[in-house]
DSSP file (Angstrom, degrees, kcal/mol; ACC not computed):
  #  RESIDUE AA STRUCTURE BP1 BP2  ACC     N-H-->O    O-->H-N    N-H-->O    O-->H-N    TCO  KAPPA ALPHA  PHI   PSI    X-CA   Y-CA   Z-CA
    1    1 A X              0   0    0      0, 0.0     2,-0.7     0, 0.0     0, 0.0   0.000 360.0 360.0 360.0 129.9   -4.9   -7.8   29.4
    2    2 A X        -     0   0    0      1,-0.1     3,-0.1     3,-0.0     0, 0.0  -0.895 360.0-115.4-118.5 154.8   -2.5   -7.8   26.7
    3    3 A X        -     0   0    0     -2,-0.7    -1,-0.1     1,-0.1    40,-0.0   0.012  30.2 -98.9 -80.1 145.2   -2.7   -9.1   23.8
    4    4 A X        -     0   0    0      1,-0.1     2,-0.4    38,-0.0    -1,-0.1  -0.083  44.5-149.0 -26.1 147.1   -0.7  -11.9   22.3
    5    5 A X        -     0   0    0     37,-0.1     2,-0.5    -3,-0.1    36,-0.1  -0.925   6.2-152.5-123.4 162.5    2.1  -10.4   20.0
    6    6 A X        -     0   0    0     -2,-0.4     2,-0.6    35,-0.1    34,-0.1  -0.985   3.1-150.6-156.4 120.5    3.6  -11.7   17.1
    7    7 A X        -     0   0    0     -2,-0.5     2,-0.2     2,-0.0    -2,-0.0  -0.926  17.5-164.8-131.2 127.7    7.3  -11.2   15.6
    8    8 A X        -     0   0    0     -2,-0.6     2,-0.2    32,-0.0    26,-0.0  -0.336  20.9-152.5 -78.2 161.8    7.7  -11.5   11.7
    9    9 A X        -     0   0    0     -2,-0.2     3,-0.3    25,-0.0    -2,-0.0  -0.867  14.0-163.0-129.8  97.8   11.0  -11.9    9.7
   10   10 A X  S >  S+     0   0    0      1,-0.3     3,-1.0    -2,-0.2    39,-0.1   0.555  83.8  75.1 -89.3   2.9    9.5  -10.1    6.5
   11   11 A X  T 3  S+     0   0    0      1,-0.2    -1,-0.3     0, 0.0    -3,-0.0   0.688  92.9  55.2 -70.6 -13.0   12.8  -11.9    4.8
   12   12 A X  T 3  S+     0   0    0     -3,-0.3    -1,-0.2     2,-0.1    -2,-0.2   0.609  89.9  84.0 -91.0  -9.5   10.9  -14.9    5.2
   13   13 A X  S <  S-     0   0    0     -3,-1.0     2,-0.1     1,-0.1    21,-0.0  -0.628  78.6-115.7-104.3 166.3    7.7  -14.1    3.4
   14   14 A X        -     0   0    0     -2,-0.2     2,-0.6     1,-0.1    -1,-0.1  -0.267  29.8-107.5 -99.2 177.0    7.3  -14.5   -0.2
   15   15 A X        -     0   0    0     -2,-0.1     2,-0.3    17,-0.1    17,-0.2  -0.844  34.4-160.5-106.7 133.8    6.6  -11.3   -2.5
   16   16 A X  B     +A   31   0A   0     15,-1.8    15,-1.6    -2,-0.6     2,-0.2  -0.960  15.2 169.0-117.5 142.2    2.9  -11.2   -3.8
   17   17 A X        -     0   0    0     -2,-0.3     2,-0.1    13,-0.2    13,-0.1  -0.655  42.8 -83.9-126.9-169.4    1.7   -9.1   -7.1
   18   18 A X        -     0   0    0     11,-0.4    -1,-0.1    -2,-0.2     2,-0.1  -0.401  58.5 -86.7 -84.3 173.1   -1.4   -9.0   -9.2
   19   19 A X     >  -     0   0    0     -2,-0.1     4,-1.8     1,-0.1    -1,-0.2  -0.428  46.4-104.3 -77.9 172.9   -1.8  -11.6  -12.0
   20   20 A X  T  4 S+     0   0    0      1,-0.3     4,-0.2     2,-0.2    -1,-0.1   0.694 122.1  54.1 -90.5 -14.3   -0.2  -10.4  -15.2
   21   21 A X  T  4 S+     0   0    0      2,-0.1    -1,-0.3     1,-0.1     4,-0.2   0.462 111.3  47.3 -77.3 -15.3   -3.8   -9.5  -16.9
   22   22 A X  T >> S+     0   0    0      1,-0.2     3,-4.4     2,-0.1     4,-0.9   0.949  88.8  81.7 -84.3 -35.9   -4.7   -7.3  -13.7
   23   23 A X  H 3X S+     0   0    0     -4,-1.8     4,-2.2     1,-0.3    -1,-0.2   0.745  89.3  56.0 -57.6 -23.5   -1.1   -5.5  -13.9
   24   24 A X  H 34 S+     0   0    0      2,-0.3    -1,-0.3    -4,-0.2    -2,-0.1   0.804 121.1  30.7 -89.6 -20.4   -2.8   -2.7  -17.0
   25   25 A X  H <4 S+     0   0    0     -3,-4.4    -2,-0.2    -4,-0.2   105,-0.1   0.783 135.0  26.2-116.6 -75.5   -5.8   -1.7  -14.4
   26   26 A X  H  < S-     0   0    0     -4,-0.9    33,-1.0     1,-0.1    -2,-0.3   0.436 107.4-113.6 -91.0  -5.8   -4.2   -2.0  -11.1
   27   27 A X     <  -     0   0    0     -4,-2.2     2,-0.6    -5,-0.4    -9,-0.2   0.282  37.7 -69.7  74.2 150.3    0.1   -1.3  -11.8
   28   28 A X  S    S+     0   0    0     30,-0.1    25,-0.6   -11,-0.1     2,-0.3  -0.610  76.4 154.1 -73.6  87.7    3.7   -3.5  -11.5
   29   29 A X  B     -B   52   0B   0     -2,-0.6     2,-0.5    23,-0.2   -11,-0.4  -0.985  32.9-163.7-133.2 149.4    3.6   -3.7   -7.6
   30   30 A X        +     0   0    0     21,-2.5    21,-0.5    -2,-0.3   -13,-0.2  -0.856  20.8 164.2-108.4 144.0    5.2   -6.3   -5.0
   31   31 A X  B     -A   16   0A   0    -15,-1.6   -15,-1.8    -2,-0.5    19,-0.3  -0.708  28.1-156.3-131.7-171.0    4.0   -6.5   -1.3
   32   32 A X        -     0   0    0    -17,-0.2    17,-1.2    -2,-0.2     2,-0.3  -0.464  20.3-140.9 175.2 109.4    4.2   -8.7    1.5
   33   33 A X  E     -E   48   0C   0     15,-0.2    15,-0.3     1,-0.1     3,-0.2  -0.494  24.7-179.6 -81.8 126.1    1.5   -8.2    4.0
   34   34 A X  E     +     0   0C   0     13,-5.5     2,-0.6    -2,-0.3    14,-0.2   0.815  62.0  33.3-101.6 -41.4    3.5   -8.6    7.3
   35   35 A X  E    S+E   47   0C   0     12,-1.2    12,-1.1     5,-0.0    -1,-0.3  -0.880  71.9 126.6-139.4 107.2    0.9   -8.2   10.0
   36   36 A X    >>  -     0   0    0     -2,-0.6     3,-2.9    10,-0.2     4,-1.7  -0.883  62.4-108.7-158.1 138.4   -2.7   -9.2    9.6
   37   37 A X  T 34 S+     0   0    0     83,-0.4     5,-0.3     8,-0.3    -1,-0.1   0.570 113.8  58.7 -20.9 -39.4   -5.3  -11.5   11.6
   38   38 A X  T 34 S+     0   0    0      1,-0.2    -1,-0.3     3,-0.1     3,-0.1   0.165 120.4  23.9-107.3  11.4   -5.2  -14.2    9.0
   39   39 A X  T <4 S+     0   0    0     -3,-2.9    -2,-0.2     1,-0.5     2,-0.2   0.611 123.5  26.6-151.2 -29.7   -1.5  -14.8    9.4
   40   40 A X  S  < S-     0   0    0     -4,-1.7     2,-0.7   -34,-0.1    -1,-0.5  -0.782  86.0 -91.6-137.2-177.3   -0.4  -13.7   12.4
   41   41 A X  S    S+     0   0    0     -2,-0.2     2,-0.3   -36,-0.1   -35,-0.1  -0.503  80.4 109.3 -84.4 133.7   -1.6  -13.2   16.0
   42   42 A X        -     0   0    0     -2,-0.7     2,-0.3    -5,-0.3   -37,-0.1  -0.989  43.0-169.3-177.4 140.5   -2.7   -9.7   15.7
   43   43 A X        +     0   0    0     -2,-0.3     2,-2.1    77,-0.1   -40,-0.0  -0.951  68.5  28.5-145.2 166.7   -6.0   -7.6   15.7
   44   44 A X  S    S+     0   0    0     -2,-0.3     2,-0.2    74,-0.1    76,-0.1  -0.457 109.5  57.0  95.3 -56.0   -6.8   -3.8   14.9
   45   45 A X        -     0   0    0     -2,-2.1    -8,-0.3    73,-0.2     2,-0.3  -0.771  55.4-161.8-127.6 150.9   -3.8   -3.2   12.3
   46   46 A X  E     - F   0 117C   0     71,-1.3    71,-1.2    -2,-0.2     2,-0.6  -0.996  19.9-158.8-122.8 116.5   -2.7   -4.8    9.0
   47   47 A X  E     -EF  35 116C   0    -12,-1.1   -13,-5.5    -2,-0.3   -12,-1.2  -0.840  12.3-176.5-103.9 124.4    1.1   -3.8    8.2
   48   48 A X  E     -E   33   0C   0     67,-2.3     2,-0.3    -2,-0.6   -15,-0.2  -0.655  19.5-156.8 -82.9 132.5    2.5   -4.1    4.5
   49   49 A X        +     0   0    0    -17,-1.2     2,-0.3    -2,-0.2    65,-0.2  -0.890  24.1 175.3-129.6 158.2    5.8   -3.6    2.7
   50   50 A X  E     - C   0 113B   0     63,-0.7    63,-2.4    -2,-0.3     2,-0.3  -0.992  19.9-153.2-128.2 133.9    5.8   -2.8   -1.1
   51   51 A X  E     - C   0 112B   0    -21,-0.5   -21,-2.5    -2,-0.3     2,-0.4  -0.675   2.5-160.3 -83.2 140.9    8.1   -2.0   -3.9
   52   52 A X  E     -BC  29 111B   0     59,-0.6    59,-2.9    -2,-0.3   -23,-0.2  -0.996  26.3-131.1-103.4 107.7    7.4    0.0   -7.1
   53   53 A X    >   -     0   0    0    -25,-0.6     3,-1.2    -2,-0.4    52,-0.3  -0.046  40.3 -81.0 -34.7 153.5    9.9   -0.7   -9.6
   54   54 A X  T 3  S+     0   0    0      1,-0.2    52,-0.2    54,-0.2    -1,-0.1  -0.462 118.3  16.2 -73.7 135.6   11.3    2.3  -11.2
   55   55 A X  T 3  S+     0   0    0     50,-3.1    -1,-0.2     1,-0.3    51,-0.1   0.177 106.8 105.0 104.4 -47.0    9.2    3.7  -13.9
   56   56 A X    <   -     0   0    0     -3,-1.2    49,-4.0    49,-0.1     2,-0.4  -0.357  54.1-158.4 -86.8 155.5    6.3    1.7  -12.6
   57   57 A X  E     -I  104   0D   0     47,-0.2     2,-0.4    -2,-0.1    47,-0.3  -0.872  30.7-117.6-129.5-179.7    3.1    3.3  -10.3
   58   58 A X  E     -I  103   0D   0     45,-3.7    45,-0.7    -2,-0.4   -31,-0.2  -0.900  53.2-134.2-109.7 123.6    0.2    1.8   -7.7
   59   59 A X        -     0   0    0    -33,-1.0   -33,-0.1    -2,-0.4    42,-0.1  -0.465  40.7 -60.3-105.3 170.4   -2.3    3.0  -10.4
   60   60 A X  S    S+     0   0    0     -2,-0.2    70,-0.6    42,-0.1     2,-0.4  -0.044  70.6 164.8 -51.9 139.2   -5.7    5.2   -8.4
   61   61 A X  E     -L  129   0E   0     40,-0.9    40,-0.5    68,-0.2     2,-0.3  -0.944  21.2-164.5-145.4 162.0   -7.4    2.8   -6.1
   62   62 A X  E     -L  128   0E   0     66,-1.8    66,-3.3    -2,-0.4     2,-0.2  -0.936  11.9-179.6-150.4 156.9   -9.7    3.8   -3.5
   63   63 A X        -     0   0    0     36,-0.3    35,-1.0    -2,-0.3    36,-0.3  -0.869  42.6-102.6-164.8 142.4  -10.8    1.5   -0.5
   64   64 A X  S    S+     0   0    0     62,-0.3     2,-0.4    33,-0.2    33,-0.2   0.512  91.2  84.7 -54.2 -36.5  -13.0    1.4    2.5
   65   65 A X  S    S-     0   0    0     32,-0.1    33,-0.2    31,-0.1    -2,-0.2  -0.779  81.4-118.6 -93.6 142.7  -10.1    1.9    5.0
   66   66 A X        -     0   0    0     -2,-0.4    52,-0.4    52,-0.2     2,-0.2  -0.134  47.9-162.2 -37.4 145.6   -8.1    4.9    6.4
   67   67 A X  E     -G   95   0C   0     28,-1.4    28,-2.1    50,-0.2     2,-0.5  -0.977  13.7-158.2-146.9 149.5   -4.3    3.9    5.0
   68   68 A X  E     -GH  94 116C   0     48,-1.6    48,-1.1    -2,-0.2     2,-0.5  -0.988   1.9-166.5-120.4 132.3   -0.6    5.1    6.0
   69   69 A X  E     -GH  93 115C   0     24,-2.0    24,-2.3    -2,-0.5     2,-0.3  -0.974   6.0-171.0-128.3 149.8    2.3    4.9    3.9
   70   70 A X  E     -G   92   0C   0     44,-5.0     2,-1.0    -2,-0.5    44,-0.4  -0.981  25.2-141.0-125.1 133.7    6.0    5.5    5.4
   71   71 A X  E     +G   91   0C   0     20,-3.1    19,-3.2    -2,-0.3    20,-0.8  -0.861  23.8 178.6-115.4 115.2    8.4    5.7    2.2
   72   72 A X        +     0   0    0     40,-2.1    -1,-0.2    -2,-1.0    41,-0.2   0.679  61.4  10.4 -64.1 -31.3   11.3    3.8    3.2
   73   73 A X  B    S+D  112   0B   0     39,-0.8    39,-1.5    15,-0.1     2,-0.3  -0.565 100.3  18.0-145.6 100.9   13.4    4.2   -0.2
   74   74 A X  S    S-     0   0    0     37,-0.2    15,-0.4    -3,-0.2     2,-0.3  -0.973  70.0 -94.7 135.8-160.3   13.2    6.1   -3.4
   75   75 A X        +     0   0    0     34,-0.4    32,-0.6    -2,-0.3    31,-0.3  -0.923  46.7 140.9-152.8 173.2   11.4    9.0   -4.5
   76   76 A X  E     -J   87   0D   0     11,-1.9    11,-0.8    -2,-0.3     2,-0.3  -0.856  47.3 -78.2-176.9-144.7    8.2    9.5   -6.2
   77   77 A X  E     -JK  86 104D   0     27,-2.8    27,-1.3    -2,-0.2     2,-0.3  -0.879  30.1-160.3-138.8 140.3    5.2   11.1   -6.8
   78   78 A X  E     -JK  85 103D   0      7,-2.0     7,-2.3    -2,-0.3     2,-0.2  -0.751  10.5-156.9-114.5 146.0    1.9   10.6   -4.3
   79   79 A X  E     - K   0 102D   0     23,-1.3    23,-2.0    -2,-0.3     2,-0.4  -0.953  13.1-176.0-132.1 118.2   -1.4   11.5   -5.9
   80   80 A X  E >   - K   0 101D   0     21,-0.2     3,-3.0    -2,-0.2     2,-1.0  -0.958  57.6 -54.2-125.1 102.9   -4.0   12.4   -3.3
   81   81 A X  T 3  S-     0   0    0     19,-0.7    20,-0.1    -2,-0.4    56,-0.1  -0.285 120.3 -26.4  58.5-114.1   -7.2   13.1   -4.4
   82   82 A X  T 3  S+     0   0    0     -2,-1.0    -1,-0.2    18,-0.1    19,-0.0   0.735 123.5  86.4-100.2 -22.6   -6.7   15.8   -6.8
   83   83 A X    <   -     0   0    0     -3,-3.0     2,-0.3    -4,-0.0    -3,-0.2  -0.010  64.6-148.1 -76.2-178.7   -3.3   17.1   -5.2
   84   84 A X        -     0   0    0     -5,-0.2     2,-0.3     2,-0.0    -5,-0.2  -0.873  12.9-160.5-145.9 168.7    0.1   15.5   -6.2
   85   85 A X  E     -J   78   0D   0     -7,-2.3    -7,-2.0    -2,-0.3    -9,-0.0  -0.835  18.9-132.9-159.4  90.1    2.7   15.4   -3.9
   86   86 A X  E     -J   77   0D   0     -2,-0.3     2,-0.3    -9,-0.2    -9,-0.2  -0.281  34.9-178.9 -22.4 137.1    6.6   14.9   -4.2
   87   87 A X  E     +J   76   0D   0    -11,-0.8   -11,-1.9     4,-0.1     2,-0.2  -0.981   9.0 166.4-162.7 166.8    7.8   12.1   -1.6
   88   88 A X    >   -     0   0    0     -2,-0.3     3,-0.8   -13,-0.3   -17,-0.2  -0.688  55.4 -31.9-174.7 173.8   11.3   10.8   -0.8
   89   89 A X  T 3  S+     0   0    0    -15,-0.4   -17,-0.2     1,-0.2     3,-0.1  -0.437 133.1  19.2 -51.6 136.1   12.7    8.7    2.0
   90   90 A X  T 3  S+     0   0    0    -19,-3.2    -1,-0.2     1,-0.3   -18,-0.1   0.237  87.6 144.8  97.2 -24.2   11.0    9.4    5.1
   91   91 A X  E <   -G   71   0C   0     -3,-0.8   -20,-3.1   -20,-0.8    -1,-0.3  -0.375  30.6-162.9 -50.0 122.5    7.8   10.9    3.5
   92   92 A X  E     +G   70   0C   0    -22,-0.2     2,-0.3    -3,-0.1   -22,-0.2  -0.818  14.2 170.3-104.7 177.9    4.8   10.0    5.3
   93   93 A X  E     -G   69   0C   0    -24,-2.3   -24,-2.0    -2,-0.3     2,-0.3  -0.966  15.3-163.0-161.3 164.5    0.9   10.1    4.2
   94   94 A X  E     -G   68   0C   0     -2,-0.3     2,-0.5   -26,-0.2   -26,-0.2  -0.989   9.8-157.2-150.5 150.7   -1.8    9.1    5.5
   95   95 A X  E     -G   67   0C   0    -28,-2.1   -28,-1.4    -2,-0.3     2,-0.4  -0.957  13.8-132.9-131.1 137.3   -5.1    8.7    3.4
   96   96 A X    >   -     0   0    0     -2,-0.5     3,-1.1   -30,-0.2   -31,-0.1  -0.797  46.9 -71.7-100.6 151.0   -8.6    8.7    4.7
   97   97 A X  T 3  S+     0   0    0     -2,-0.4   -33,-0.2     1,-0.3   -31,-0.2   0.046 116.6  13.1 -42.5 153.5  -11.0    6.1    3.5
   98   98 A X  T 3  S+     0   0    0    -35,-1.0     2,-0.5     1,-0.2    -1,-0.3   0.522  89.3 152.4  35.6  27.6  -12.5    6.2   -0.1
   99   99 A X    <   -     0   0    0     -3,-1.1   -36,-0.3   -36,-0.3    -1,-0.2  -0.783  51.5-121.6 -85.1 117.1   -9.8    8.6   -0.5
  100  100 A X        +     0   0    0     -2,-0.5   -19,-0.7   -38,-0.1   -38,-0.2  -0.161  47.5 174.1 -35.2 154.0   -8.7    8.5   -4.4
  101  101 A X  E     + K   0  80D   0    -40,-0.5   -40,-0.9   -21,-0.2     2,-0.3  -0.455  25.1 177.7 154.9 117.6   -4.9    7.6   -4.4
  102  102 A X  E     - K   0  79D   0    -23,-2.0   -23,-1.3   -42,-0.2     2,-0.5  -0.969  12.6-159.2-117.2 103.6   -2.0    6.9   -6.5
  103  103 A X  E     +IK  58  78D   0    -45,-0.7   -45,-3.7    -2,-0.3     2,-0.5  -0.955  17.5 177.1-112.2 111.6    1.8    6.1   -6.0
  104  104 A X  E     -IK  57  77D   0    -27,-1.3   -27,-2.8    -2,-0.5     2,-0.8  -0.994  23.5-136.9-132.2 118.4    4.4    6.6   -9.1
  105  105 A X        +     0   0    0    -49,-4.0   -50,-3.1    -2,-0.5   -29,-0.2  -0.640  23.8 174.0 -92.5 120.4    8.1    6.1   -8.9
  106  106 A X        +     0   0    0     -2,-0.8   -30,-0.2   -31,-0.3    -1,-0.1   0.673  51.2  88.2 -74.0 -24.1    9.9    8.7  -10.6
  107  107 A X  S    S-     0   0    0    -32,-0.6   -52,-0.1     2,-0.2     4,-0.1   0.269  82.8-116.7 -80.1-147.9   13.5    7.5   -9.6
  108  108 A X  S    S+     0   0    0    -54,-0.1     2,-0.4     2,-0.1   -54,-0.2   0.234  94.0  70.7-154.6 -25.9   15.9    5.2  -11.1
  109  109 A X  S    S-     0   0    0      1,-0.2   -34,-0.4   -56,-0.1    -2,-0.2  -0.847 103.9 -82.1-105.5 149.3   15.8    2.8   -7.8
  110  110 A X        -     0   0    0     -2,-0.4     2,-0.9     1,-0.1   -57,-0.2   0.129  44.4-128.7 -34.3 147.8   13.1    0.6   -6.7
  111  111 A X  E     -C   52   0B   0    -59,-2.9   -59,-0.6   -37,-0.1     2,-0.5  -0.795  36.3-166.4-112.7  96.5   10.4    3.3   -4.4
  112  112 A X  E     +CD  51  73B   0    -39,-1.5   -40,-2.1    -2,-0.9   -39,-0.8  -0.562  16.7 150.1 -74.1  99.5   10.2    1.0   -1.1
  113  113 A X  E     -C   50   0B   0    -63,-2.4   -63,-0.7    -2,-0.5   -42,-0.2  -0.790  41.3-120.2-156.0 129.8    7.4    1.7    1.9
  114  114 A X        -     0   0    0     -2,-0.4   -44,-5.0   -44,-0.4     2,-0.3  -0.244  24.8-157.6 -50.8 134.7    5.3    0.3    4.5
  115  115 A X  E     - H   0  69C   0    -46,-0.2   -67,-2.3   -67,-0.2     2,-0.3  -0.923   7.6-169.3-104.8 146.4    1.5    0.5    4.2
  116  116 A X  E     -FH  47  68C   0    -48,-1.1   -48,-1.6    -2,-0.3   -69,-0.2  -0.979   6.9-175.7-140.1 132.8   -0.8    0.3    7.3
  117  117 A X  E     -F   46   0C   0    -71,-1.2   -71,-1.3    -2,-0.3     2,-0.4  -0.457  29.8-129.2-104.8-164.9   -4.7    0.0    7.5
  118  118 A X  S    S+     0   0    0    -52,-0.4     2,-0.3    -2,-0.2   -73,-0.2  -0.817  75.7  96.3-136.3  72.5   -6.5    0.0   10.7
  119  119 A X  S    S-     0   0    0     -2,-0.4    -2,-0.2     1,-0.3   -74,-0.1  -0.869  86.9-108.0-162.8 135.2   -8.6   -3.2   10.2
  120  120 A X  S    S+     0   0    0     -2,-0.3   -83,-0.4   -84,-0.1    -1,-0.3   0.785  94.2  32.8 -36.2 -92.9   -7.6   -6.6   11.6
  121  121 A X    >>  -     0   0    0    -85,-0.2     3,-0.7   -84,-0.1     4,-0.7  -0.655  64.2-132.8-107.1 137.5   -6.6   -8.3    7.9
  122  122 A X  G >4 S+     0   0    0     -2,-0.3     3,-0.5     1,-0.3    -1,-0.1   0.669 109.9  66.9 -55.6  -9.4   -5.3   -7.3    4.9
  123  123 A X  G 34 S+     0   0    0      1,-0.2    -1,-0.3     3,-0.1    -3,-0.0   0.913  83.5  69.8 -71.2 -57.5   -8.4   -9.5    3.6
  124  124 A X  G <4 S+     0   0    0     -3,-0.7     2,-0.4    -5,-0.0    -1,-0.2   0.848  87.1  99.2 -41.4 -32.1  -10.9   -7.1    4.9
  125  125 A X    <<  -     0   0    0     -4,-0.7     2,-0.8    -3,-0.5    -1,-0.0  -0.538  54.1-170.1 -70.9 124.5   -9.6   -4.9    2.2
  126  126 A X        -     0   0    0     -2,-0.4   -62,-0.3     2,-0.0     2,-0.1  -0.823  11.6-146.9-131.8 134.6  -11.2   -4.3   -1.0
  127  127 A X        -     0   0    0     -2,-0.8     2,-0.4   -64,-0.1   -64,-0.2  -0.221   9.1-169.7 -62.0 116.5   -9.5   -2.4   -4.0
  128  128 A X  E     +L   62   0E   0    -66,-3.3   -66,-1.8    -2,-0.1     2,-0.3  -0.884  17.7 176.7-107.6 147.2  -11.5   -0.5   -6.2
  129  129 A X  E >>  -L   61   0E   0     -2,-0.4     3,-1.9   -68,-0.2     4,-1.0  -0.879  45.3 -26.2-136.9 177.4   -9.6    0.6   -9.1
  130  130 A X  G >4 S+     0   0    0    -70,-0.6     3,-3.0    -2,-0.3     2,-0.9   0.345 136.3  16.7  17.6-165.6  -10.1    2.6  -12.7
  131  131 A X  G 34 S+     0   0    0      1,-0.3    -1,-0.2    -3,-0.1    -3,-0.0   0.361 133.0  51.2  24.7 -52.1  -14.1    1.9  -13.5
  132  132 A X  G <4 S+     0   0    0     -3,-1.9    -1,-0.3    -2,-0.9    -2,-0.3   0.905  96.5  69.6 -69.9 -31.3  -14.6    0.9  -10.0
  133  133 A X    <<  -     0   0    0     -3,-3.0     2,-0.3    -4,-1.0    -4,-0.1  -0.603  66.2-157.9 -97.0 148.5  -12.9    4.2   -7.8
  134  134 A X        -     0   0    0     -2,-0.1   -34,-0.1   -36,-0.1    -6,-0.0  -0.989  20.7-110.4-127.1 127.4  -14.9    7.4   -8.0
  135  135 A X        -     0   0    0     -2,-0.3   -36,-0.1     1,-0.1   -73,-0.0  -0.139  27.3-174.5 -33.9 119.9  -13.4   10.9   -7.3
  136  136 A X              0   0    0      1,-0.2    -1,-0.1   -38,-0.1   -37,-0.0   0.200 360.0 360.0-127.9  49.0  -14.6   12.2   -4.4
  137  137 A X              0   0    0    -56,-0.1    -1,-0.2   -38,-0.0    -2,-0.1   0.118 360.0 360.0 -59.0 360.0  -13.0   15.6   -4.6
């Protein structure tokens, strides 16, 4: 059987951030969660895109799911665990669950990229950040 399929126009969705008292723990990021159970017909994967402003990072988080990021535009620097990373158009990563993790754009243009978890809705995730995320290096 195959499953139902579902085609987005992510030019249609609105851009979501944190509230402006979260931005100091969690960082100045936009998304728009494209593919997930609780908006579209879909199960197994949650697809993302997000901008970093220049200047700006996705400050360490850690969370329960395995994660990919594909960086579609910019440049930046991925912090993984302990390591740090240069990353550029085309850059992939992939992060394993609880895995410490970080995204800073370093460039002068917005740093542009798809995220994917492997869980039916971007709601099934939750972000531990600063206090909450623990090293596990």
């Amino acid at each position: 059987m195959n499953p139902d399929s579902r085609i987005v126009e992510s030019d249609t969705l609105n851009w979501e951030t944190w509230l402006p008292e979260q931005q100091t723990d969690r960082g100045n990021v936009f998304w728009k969660t494209i593919i997930s159970s609780d908006r579209t017909v879909s199960q197994d994967l949650t697809l993302g895109l997000a901008v970093i402003p220049p200047g700006e990072a996705l400050h360490p988080h850690q969370h329960d799911q395995s994660e990919v990021y594909y960086i579609l535009e910019g440049t930046g620097v991925m912090f993984l665990g302990k390591n740090e990373h240069a990353v550029k158009t085309g850059t992939a990563i992939y992060m394993p669950g609880n895995a410490l993790h970080s995204l800073k754009n370093t460039g002068s243009k917005p740093l542009q990229f798809l995220y994917v978890f492997a869980t039916d809705s971007f709601a099934d995730i939750t972000y531990r950040f600063n206090s909450q995320a623990q090293s596990n290096s």
